[in-house]
N, C-alpha and C positions, 0 to 999 in steps of 0.2 A: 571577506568576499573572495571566490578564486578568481583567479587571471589569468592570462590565456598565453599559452608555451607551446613550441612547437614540435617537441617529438612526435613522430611518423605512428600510427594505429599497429600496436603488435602482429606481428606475421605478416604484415603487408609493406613490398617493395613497390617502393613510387620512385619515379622521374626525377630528377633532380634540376630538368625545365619545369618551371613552373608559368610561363606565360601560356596565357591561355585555358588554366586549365581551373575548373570547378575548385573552389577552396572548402573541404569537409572538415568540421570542428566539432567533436566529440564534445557530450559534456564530463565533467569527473566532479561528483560522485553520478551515476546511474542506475538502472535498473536493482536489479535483487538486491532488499535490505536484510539485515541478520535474521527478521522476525519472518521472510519468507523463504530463505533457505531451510529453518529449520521447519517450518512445514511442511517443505517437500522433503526433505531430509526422511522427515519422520514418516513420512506416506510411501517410500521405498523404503524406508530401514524394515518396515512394517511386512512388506511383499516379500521380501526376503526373509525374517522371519518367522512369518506364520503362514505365508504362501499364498497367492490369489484364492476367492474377492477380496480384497477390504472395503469395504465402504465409508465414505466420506458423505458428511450430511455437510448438502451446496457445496461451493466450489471452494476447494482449499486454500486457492488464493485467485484474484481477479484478474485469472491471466486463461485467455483461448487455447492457447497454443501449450501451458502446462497443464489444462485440463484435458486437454485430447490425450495428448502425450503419457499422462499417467494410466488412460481407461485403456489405450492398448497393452498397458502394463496388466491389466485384471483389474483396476480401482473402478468403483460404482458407486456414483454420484446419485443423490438423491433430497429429496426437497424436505424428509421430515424423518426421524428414527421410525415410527410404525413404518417405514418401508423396509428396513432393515430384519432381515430373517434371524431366528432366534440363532443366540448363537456367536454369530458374524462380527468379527473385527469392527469395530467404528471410530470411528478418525472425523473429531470437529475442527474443524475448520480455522486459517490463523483469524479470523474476525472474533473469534469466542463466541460463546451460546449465553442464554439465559441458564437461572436454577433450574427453570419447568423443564427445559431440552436436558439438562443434565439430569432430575430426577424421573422421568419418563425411562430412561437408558436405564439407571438403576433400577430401578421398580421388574425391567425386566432382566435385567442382571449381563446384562451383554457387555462384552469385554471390551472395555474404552480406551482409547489415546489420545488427550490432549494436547491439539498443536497451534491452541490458541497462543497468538504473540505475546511475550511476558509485558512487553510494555500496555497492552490491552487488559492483562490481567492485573495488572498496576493499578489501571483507573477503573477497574471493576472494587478492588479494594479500598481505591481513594471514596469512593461513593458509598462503602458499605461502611467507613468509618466516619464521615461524614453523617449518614443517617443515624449511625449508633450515637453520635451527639446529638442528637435531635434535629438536624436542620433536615429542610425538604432541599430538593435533590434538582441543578438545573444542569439542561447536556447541552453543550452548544455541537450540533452536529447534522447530518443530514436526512430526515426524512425518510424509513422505508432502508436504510442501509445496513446491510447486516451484525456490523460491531453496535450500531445504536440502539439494535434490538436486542444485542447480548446484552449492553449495558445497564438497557433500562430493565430487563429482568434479571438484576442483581439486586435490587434494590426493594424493600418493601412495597413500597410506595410510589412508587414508580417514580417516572421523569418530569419534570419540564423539560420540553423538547425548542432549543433557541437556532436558527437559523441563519440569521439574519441581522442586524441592527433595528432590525422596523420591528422584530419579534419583541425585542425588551419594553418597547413603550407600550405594550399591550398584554405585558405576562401580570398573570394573576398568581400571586403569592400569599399561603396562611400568615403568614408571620416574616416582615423586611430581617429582622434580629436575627432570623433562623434560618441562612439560605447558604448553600454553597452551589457550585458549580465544579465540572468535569469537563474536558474535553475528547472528541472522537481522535483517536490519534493521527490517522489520515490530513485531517488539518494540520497548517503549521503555524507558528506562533504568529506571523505575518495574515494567514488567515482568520484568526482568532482575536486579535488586538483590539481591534475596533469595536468587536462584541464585547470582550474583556471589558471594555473601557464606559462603555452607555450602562453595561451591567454594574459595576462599581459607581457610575454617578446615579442612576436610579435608586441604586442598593447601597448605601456606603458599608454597611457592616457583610456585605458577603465576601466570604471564606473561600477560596480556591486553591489549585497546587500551582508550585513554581513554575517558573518559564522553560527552567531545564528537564521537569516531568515529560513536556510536549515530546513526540518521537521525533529521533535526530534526523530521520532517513527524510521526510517527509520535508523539512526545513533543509535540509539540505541539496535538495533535489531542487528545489524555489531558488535557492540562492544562485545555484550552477545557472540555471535558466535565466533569471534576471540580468545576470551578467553576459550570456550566451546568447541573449536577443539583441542586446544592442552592438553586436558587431559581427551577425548574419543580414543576407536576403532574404530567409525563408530557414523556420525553423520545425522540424517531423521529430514525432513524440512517439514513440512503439511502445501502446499499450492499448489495454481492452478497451471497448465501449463502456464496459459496467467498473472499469477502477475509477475509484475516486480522485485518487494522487494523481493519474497520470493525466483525468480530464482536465486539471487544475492546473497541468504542467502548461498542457496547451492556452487554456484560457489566461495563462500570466504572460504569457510570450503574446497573446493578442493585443492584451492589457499594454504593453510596451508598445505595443503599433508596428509587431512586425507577423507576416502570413505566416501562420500555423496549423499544422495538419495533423493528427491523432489517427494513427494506422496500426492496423494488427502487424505485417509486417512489410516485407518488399513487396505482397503483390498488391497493396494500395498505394504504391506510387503512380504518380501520374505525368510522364513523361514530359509534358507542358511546363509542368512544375519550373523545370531546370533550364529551360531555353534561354531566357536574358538574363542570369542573377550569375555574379562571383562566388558567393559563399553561402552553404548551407548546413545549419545547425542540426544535430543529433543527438537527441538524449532520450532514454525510457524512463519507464514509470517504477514503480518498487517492485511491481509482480511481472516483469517482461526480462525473459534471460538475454545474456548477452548474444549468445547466437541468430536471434534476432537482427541487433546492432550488424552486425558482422555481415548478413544477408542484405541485410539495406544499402550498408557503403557498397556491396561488391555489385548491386542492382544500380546501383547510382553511379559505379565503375563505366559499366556496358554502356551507359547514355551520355555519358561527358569523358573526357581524363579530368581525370582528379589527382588532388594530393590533401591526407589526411593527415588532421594533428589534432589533440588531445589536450584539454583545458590541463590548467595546473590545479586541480584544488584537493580538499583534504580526503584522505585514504579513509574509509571506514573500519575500524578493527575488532568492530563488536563480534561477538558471537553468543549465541545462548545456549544453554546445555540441553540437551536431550534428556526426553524423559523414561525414568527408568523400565518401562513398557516395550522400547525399541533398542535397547542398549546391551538388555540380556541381563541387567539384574534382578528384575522383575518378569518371569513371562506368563502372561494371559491364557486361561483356560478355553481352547477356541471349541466351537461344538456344543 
């Protein structure tokens, strides 16, 4: 679990009085995981080699402020490939797609980039080999969210769609002998456990992947927070309305019992927020960059003095590789 250390927020000169003044605590690890860098990654490398539109079906990743941000670049966003003119650049999304969104594209031969997360395209593959053994196929995930609808059409046969804990006592299965499970990677192992766990006592013979398959980013970001609520006043989470991760971030810091607020960025602070509290916690969600972060403490500057410090915890060093479509060893027939 990380712990909490006190070097100063980089670039930023504070007071070395500290009485009186607002205590900001950073969380570490934060925002951008490897799996959303390299979809933005890929969604400029893209602009820059084959030149405005590209088009991205839905949002390349669940963040406001990098979907604004890229469609000033020329990127256009769009709800289904029949929007996508023939031709046209297309760029799926890090959530992944189903076969049908993928074979729709082909069928019209439009030149593709996938920036679906590899850890996404992990448990697209854990479930397609799973059904190649014969077992039917359960998602523990959410409702209506875009990786669970790539997921579930990866698979023949589609999903059992799990929720919840109350979902298992009520899931209808062909065959107990024949079952595996998947998980949506947004969840972390801590959100999944307890489903894990009613599932294996209902089910004793189903099949799942290990705990280290879960994404690290996701668990990681729980953990920071867990530890980061119990030694704030009020803890702000900069991410979308529609991410998953970061609304989770907020609702575990509620879960601890302390005030928690999920904002796009500094201009939903609410000045009130900071009038009787010593310390206030900082962390984003996986699709929220850091200059966000940065906007927020220096909005939280103007309303109190403050002095900023930086949890201690683990450095993330992943990175995934580009795919050869934006790298220049492969280039796309555009037109």
């Amino acid at each position: 679990m990380p712990s909490l250390s006190k070097p100063i927020c980089q670039g930023m000169t504070m007071n070395t009085d500290v009485v009186d003044k607002l205590r900001i605590i950073l969380a570490q690890p934060r925002g951008f995981c490897a799996g959303v860098d390299r979809a933005i990654d890929i969604v400029e490398k893209a602009l820059e080699l084959y030149g405005p539109p590209v088009y991205v079906r839905h949002e390349i990743v669940h963040n406001k402020w990098v979907v604004e941000d890229l469609r000033s670049k020329g990127v256009v966003f769009v709800g289904e490939v029949n929007e996508i003119p023939d031709g046209a650049i297309t760029v799926f999304s890090a959530h992944g797609i189903s076969e049908k969104v993928e074979n729709s594209a082909r069928l019209r031969e439009l030149p593709m980039i996938d920036a679906t997360c590899p850890l996404v395209t992990k448990v697209h593959r854990e479930a397609q080999r799973y059904e190649a053994q014969g077992c039917e196929i359960v998602l523990i995930g959410h409702q209506g969210h875009p990786e669970v609808e790539g997921t579930s059409g990866r698979v023949k046969q589609g999903v059992l769609l799990v929720q919840d804990v109350a979902d298992v006592a009520t899931l209808a299965v062909q065959n107990p002998q024949k079952l595996a499970y998947v998980t949506q990677t947004t969840l972390s192992v801590d959100d999944t456990k307890d489903i894990i766990a009613a599932l294996k006592s209902r089910f004793p013979d189903i099949t799942g992947p290990e705990l280290r398959d879960i994404c690290y980013a996701t668990q990681n970001r729980q953990n920071a927070v867990r530890t980061l609520a119990e030694q704030v006043d009020l803890l702000l989470v900069i991410g979308s309305a529609n991410s998953s991760n970061s609304n989770r971030l907020r609702d575990l810091a509620a879960e601890i019992g302390v005030n928690a607020y999920l904002i796009d960025d500094a201009r939903g602070l609410q000045p009130q927020w900071f009038d009787s509290i010593k310390s206030v916690g900082i962390t984003a969600g996986a699709s929220a960059p850091e200059h966000l972060v940065i906007g927020v403490v220096e909005a939280i500057s103007r309303l109190r003095s403050t002095i900023v410090e930086t949890m201690a915890g683990d450095a993330e060093n992943t990175r995934f590789k580009l795919p050869p479509e934006v790298t220049g060893e492969t280039m796309l027939k555009v037109g």
